[in-house]
BALOBA-1460 file (C-alpha; in Angstrom, 3 decimals):
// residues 275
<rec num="1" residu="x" x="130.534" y="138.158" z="24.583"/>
<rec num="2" residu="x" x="127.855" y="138.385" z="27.117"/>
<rec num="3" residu="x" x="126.558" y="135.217" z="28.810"/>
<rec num="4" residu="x" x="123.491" y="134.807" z="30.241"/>
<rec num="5" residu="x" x="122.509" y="132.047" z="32.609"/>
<rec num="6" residu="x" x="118.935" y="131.594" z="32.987"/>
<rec num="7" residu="x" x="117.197" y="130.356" z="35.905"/>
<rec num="8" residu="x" x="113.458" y="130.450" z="37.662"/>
<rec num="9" residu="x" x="112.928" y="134.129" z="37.986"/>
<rec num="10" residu="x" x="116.392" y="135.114" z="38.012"/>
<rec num="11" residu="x" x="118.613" y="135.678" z="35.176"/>
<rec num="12" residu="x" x="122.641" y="136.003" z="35.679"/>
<rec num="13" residu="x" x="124.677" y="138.538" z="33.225"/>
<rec num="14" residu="x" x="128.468" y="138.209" z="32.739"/>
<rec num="15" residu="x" x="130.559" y="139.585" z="30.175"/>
<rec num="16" residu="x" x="133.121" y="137.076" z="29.206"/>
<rec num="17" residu="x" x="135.987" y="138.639" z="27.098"/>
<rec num="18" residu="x" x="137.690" y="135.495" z="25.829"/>
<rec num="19" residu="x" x="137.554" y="133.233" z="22.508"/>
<rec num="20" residu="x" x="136.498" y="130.212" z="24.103"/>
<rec num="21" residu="x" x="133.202" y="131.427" z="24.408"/>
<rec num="22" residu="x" x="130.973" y="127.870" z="24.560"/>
<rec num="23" residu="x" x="133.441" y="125.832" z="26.608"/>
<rec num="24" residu="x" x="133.800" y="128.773" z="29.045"/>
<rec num="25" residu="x" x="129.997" y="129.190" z="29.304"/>
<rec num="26" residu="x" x="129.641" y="124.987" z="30.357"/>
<rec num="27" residu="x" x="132.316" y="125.696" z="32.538"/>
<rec num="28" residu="x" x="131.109" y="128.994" z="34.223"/>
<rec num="29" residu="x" x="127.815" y="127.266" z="35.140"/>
<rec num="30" residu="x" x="128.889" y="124.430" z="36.371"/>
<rec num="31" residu="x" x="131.344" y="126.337" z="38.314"/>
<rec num="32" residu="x" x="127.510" y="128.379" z="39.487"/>
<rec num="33" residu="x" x="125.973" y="125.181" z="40.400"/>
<rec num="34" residu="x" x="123.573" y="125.666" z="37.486"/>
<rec num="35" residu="x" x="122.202" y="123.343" z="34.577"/>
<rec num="36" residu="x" x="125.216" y="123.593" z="32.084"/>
<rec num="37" residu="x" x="123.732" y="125.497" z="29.466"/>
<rec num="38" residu="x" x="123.748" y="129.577" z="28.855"/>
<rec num="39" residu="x" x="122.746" y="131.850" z="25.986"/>
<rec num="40" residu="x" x="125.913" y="133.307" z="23.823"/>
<rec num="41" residu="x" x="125.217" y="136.940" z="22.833"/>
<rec num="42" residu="x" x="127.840" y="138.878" z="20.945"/>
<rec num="43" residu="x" x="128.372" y="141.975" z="22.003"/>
<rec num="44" residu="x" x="128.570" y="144.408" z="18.775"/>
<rec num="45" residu="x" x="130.272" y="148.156" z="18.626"/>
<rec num="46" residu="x" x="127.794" y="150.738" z="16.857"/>
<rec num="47" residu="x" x="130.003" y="150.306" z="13.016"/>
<rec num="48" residu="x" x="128.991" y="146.711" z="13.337"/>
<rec num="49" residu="x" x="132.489" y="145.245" z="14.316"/>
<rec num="50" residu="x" x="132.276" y="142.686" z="17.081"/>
<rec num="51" residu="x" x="133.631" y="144.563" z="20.786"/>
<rec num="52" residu="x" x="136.809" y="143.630" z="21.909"/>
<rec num="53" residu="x" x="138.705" y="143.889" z="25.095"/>
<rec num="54" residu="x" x="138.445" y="147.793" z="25.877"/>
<rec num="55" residu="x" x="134.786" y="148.139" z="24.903"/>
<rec num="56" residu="x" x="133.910" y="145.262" z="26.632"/>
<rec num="57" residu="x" x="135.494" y="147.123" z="29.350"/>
<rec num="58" residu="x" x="133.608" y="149.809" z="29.034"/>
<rec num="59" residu="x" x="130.332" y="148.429" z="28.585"/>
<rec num="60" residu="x" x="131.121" y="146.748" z="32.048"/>
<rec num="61" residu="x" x="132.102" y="149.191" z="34.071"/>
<rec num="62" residu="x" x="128.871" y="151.471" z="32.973"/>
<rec num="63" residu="x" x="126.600" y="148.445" z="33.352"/>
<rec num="64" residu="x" x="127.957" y="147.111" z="36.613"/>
<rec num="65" residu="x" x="128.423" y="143.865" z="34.727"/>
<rec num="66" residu="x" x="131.493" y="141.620" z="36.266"/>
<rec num="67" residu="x" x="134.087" y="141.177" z="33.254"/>
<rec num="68" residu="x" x="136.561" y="138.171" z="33.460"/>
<rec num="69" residu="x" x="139.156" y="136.773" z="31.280"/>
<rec num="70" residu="x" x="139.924" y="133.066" z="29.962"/>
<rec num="71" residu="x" x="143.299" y="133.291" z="32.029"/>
<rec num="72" residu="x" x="141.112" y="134.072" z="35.071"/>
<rec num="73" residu="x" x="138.818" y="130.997" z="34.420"/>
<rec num="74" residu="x" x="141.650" y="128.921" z="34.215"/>
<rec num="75" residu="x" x="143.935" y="130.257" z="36.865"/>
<rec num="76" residu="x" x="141.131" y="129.638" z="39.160"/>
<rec num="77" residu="x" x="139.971" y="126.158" z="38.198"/>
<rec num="78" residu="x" x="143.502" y="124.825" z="37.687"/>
<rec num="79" residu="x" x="143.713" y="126.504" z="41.830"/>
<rec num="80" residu="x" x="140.514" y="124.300" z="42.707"/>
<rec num="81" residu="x" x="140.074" y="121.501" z="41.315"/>
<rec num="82" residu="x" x="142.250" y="118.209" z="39.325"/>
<rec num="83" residu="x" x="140.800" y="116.540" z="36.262"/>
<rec num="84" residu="x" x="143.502" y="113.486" z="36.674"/>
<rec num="85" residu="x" x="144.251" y="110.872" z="38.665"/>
<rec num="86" residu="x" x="147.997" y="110.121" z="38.474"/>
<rec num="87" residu="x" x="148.682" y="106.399" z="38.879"/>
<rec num="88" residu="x" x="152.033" y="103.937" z="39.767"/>
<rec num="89" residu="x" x="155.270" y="104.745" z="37.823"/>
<rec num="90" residu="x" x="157.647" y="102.361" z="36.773"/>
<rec num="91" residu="x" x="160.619" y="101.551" z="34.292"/>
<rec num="92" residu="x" x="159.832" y="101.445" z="30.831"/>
<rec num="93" residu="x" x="162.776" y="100.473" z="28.057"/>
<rec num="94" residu="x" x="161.279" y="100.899" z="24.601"/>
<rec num="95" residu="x" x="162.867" y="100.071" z="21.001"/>
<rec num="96" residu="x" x="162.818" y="104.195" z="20.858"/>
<rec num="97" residu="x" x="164.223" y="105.183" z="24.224"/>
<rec num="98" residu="x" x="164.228" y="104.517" z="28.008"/>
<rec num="99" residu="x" x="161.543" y="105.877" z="29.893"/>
<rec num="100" residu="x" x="159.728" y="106.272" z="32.776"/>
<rec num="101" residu="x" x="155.573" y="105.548" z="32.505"/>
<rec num="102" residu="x" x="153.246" y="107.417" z="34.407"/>
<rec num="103" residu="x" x="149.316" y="105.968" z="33.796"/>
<rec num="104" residu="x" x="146.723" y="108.854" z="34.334"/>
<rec num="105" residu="x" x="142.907" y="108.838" z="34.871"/>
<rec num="106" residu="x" x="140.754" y="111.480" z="33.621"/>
<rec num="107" residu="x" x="138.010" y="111.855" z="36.477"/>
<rec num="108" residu="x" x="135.304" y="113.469" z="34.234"/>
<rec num="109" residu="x" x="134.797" y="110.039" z="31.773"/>
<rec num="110" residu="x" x="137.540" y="107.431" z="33.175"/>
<rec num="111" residu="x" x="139.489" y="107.950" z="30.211"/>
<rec num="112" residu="x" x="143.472" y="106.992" z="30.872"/>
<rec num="113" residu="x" x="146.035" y="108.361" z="29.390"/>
<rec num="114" residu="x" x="150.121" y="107.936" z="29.515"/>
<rec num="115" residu="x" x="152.620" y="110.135" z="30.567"/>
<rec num="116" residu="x" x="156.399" y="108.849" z="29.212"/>
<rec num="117" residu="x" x="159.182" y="110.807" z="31.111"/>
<rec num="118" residu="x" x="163.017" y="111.133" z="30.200"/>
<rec num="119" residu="x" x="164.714" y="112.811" z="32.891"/>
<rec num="120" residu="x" x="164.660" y="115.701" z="35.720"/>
<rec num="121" residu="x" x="164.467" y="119.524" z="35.277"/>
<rec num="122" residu="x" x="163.864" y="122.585" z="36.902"/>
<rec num="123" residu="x" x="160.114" y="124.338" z="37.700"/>
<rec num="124" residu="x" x="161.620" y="127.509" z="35.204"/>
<rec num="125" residu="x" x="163.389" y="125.364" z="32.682"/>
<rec num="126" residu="x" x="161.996" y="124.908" z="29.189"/>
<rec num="127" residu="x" x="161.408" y="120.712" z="28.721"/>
<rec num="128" residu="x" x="160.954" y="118.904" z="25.456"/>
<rec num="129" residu="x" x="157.390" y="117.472" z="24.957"/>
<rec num="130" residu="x" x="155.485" y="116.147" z="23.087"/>
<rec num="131" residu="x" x="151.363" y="115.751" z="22.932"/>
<rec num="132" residu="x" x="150.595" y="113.283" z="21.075"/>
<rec num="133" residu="x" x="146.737" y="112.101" z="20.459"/>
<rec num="134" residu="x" x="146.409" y="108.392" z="20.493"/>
<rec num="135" residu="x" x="146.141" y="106.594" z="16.407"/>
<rec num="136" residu="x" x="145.349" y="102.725" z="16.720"/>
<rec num="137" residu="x" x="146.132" y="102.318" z="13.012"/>
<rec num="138" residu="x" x="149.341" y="104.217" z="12.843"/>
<rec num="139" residu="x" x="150.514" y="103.793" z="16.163"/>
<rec num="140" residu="x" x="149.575" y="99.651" z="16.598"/>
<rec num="141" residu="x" x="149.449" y="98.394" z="13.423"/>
<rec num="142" residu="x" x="151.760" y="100.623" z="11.262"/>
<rec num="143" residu="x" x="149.178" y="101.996" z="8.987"/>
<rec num="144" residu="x" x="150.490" y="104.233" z="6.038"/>
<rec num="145" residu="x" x="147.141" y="106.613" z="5.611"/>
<rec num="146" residu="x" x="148.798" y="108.753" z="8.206"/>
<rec num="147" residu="x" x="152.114" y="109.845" z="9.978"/>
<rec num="148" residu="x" x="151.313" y="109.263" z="13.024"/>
<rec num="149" residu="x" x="153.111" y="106.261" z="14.541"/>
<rec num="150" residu="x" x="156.265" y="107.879" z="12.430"/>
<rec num="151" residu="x" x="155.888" y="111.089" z="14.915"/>
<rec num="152" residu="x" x="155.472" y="109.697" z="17.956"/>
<rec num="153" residu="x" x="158.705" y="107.379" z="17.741"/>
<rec num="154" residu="x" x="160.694" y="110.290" z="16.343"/>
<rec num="155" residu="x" x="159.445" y="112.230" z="19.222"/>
<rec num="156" residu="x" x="160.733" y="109.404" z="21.618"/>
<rec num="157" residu="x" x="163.756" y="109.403" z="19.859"/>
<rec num="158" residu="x" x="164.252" y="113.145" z="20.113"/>
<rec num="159" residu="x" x="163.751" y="113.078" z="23.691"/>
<rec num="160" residu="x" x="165.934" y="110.359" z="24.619"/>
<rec num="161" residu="x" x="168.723" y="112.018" z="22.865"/>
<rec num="162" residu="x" x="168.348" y="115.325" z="24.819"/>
<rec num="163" residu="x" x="168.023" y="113.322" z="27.994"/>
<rec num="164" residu="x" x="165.162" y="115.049" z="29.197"/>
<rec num="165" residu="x" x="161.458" y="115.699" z="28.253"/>
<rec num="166" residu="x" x="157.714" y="114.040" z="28.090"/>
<rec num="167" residu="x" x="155.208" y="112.662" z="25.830"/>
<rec num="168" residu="x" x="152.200" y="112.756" z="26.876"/>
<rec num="169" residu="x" x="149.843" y="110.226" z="25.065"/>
<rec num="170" residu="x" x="146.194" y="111.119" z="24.894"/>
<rec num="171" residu="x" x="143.340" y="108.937" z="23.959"/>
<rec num="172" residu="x" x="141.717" y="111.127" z="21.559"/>
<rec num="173" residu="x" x="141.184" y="108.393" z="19.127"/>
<rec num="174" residu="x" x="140.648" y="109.819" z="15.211"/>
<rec num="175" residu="x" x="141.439" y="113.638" z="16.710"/>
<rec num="176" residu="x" x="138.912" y="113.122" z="19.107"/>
<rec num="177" residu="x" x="135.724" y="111.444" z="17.021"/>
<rec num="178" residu="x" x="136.683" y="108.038" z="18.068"/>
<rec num="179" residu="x" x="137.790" y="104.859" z="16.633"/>
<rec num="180" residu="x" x="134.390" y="103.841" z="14.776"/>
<rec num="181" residu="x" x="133.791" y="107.716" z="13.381"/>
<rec num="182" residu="x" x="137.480" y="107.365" z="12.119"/>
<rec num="183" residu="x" x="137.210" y="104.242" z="10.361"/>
<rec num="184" residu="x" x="133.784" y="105.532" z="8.843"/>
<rec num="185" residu="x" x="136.110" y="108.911" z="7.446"/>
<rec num="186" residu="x" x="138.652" y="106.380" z="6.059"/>
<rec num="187" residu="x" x="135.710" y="105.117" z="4.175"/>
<rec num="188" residu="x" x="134.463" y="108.398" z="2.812"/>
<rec num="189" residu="x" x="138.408" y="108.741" z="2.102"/>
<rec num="190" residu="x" x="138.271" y="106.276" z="-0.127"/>
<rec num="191" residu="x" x="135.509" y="107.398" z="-1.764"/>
<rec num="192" residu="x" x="136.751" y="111.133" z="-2.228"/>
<rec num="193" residu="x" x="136.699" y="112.597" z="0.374"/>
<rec num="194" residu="x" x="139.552" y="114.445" z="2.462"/>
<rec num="195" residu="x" x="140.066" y="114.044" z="5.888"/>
<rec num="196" residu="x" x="138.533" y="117.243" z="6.782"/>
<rec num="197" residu="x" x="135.487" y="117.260" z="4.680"/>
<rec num="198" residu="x" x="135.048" y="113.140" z="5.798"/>
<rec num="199" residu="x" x="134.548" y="114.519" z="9.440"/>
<rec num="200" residu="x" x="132.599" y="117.311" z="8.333"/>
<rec num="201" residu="x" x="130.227" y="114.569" z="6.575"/>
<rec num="202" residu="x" x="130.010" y="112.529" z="9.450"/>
<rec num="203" residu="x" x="128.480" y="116.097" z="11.737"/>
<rec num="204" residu="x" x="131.943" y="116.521" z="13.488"/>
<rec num="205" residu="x" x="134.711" y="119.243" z="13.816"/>
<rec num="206" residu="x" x="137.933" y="118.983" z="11.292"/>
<rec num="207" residu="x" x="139.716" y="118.590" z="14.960"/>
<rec num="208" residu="x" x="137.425" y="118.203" z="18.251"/>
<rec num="209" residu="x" x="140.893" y="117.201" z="20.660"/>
<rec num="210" residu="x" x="140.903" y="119.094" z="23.711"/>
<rec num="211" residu="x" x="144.371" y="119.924" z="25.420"/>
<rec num="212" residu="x" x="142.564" y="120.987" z="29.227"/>
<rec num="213" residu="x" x="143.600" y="117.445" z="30.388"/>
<rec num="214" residu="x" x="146.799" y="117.276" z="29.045"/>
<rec num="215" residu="x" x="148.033" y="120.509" z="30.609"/>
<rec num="216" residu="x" x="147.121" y="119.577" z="33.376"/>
<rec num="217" residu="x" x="149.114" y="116.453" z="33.268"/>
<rec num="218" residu="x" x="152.118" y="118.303" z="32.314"/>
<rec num="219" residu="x" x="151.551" y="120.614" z="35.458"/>
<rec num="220" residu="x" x="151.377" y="117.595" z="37.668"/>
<rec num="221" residu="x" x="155.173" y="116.451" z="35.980"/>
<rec num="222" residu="x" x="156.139" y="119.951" z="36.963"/>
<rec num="223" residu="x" x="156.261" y="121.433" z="32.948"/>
<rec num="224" residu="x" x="155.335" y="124.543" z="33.015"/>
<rec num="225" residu="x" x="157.526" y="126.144" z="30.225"/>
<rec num="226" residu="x" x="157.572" y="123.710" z="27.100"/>
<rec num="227" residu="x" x="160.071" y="123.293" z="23.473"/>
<rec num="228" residu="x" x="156.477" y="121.695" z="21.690"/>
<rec num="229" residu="x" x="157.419" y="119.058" z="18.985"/>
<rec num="230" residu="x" x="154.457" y="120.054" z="16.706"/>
<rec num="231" residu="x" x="153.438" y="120.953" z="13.515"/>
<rec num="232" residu="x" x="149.818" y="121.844" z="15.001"/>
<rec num="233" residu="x" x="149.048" y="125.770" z="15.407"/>
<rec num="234" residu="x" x="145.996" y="124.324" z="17.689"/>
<rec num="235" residu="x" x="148.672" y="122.697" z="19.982"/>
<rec num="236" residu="x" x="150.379" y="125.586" z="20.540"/>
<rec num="237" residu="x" x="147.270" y="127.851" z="21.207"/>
<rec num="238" residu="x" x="145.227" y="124.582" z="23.191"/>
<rec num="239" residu="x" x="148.243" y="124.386" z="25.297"/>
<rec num="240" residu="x" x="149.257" y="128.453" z="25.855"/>
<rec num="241" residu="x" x="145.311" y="128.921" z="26.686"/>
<rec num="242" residu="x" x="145.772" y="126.364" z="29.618"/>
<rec num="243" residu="x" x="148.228" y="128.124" z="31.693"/>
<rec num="244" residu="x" x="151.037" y="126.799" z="29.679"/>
<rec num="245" residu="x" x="154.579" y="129.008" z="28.688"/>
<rec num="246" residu="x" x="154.853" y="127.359" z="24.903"/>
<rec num="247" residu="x" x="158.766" y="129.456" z="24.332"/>
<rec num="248" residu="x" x="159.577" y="127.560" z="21.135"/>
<rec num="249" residu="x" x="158.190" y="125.282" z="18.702"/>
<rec num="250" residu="x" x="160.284" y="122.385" z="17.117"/>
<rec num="251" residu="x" x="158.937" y="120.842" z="13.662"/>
<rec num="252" residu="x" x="158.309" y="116.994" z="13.269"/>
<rec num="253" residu="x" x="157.814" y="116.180" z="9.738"/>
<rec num="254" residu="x" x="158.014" y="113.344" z="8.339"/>
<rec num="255" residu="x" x="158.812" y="112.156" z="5.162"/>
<rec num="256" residu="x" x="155.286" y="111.521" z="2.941"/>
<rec num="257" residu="x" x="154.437" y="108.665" z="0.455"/>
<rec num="258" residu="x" x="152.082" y="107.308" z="-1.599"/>
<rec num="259" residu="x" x="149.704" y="106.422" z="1.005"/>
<rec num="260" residu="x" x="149.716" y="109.363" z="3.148"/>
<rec num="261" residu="x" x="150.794" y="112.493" z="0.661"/>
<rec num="262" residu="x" x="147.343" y="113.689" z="-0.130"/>
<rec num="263" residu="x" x="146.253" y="113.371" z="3.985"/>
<rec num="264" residu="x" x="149.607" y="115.702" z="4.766"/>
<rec num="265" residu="x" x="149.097" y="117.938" z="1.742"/>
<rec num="266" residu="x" x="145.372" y="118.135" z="3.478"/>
<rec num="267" residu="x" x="147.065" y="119.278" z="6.669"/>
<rec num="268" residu="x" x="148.712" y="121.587" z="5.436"/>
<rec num="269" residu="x" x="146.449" y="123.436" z="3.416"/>
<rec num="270" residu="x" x="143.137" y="123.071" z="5.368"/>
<rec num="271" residu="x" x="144.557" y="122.792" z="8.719"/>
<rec num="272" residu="x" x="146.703" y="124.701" z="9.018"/>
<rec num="273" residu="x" x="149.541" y="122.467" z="9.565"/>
<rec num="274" residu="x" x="152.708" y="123.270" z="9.701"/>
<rec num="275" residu="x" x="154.339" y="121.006" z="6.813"/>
C-alpha cells in the first residue's frame, strides 16, 4: 500500500507493506507531526492482483520510495513511547483464585484497565494469560445472553491452578462499541437480529477491540511469550502483531444454553470463533 501524506505544497510518499493499513497511516503521521489523516492507495501488479511483499520491494527500490514493515512501526513505538500508566499493587483473594491487582491507565483517553497476576516467571518463559474485554452484564450481573463472566472465572481458575499467569481485563465494553451501543444490539437481538449483523445495524465493526494497549501491559508484567486462553483468531493475530510470541493457544469453552446457544453458534460461524 502506498501512503500519502499531504501537506501545503509538499506531499510525503511511503510504501507501507503491512495489513494494518489505516491504523498504521494515523499512526505514521502522528509519528510525522502531521494532521492524522493520509490517502490509502493500493498498489496493484499489472494481472490485477494486489502487490505483495517482493513487488512492493521492487517498486521501492526503483522509485527511491522508503518501504517499512508493521514489525518496524511497532518495534519502534513500543522503543519510544508508553500508552499506560501502571498504578499501586496490592493483595487480591477472589472466590476464583488469589491474586495480585495491578490498576493501569491508558494515557491516550484515561481509560483504566486491570492487570490480575498469579505468580513469577522468567523474561523467555511461556506464561498463561488471559485477555479478557470487560462485559457488565455477564461479568456483574451474571447475564446468560453471553459466556462471558463463565470465561473469565474459568480463566482465573486455570491460572491459579498452574500457579502462574495474568489476566488482563480491558474495558472494551460490548467488544469495544460501549455499554449503550451494546444494550441497543441486545435490542435488535431480540428482534432478530444476530450479534454481528446488530452491530453492523448500529454503523459499527462485528469486533472494533484493539489489543495495542494490552500488549503493552503484558510487556510492562514482563510477558513476552504467552499460552493464550482464547477461542478468538483476532486475539491471537491482535496480540502476535504487537510484538507478542503467542507459542500455543489453549481453548475456553464453555458449556451453551438456552440463552446464549444461538450468540455462540454466531461466534462460531461468523466470527470465526473457535467453538
Amino acid at each position: 500500500v502506498l501512503i500519502i501524506f499531504v501537506i501545503p505544497d509538499k506531499a510525503i510518499w511511503l510504501f507501507i507493506g503491512i495489513s494494518l493499513i489505516v491504523e498504521a497511516a494515523i499512526d505514521l503521521a502522528r509519528l510525522a507531526g502531521l494532521q492524522p489523516a493520509a490517502a490509502l492507495i493500493e498498489i496493484m501488479n499489472d494481472d490485477g492482483t494486489m502487490a505483495r511483499m517482493p513487488q512492493l520491494i521492487e517498486i521501492s527500490r526503483a522509485m527511491n520510495i522508503p518501504l517499512i514493515t508493521i514489525h518496524d512501526l511497532i518495534a519502534y513505538r513500543l522503543e519510544q513511547e508508553s500508552m499506560i500508566e501502571r498504578g499501586e499493587e496490592v493483595d487480591m483473594p477472589t472466590a476464583h483464585g488469589h491474586f495480585r491487582l495491578i490498576p493501569f491507565r491508558q494515557l491516550s483517553n484515561g481509560a483504566e484497565h486491570v492487570a490480575l497476576i498469579k505468580g513469577e516467571w522468567a523474561a523467555d518463559e511461556p506464561i498463561l494469560v488471559r485477555m479478557h474485554s470487560s462485559c457488565m452484564t455477564g461479568d456483574i450481573f451474571g447475564s446468560c445472553r453471553c459466556d462471558c463472566g463463565d470465561q473469565l472465572h474459568k480463566a482465573m481458575e486455570e491460572i491459579d491452578a498452574a500457579g502462574k499467569g495474568v489476566i488482563v481485563y480491558m474495558m472494551q465494553e460490548g467488544r469495544g462499541i460501549g455499554l449503550m451501543n451494546k444494550i441497543k444490539a441486545y435490542k435488535l437481538q431480540e428482534e432478530g437480529l444476530d450479534t454481528v449483523d446488530a452491530n453492523i445495524k448500529l454503523g459499527f465493526a462485528p469486533d472494533l477491540r484493539d489489543y495495542g494497549v494490552g500488549a503493552q501491559i503484558l510487556r510492562d508484567l514482563g510477558v513476552r511469550h504467552l499460552r493464550l486462553l482464547t477461542n478468538n483468531p483476532l486475539k491471537i493475530q491482535g496480540l502476535s502483531g504487537h510484538g507478542l510470541d503467542v507459542v500455543e493457544h489453549l481453548p475456553i469453552s464453555m458449556q451453551p444454553h438456552e440463552h446464549n446457544q444461538h450468540y455462540l453458534d454466531t461466534k462460531r460461524d461468523r466470527m470465526g470463533h473457535m467453538i
